[in-house]
C-alpha positions as CSV (number, residue, x, y, z in Angstrom):
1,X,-54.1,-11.2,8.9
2,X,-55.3,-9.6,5.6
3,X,-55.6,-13.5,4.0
4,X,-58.2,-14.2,6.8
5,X,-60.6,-11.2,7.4
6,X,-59.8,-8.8,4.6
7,X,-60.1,-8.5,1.5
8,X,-58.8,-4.7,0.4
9,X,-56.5,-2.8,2.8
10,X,-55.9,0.8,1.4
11,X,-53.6,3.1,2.8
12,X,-55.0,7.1,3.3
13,X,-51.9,8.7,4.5
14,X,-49.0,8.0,6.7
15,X,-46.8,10.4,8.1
16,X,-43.7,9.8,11.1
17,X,-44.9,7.0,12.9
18,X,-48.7,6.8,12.4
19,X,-50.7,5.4,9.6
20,X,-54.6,5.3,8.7
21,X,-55.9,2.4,6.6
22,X,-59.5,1.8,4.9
23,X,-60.7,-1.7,4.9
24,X,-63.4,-4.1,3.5
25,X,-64.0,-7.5,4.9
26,X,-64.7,-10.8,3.0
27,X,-68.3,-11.1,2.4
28,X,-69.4,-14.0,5.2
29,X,-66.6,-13.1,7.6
30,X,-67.8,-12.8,10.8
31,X,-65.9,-9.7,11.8
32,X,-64.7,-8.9,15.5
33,X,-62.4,-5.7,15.2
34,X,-60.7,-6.8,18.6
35,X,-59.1,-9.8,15.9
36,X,-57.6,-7.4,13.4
37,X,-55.9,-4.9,17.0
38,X,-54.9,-8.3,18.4
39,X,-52.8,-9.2,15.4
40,X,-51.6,-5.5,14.1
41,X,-50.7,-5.1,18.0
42,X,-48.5,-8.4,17.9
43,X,-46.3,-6.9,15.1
44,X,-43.3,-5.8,16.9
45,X,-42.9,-1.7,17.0
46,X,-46.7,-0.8,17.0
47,X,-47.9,0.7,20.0
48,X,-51.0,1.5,19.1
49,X,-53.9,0.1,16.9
50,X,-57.5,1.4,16.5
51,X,-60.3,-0.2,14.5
52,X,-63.3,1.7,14.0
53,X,-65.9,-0.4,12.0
54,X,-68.5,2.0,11.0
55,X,-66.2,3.6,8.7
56,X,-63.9,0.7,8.0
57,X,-61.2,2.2,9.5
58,X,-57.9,1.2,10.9
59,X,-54.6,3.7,12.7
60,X,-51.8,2.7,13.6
61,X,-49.0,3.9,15.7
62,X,-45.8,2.4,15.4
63,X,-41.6,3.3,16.1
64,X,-40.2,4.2,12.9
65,X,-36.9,2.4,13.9
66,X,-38.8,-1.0,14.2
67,X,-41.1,-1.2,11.5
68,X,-43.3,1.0,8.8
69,X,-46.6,1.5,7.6
């Protein structure tokens, strides 16, 4: 996911089972944040993903048993 659309993915926190993320495209990407929930959603334990591309922003909720931040 990151090798295609991204090009920096920082975390800002995580805590149990949620997890916020800034981003930054690559320049001449045309960007669709429906791509980047698709793929976080197909990672097995998330149950929720939101992108919010004014800010560059990406949560997600996941089960702690499956998978981390």
């Amino acid at each position: 996911m990151a090798g295609t659309w991204l090009s920096r993915l920082e975390p800002l926190h995580k805590n149990r089972g949620r997890a916020r993320f800034r981003y930054r495209c690559r320049p001449g990407t045309s960007f669709d944040p429906r791509h980047i929930e698709r793929a976080v959603e197909a990672i097995k334990g998330v149950s929720t993903v939101k992108v919010n591309p004014i800010i560059c922003s990406l949560m997600i909720e996941f089960e702690r048993e499956v998978t981390d931040a």
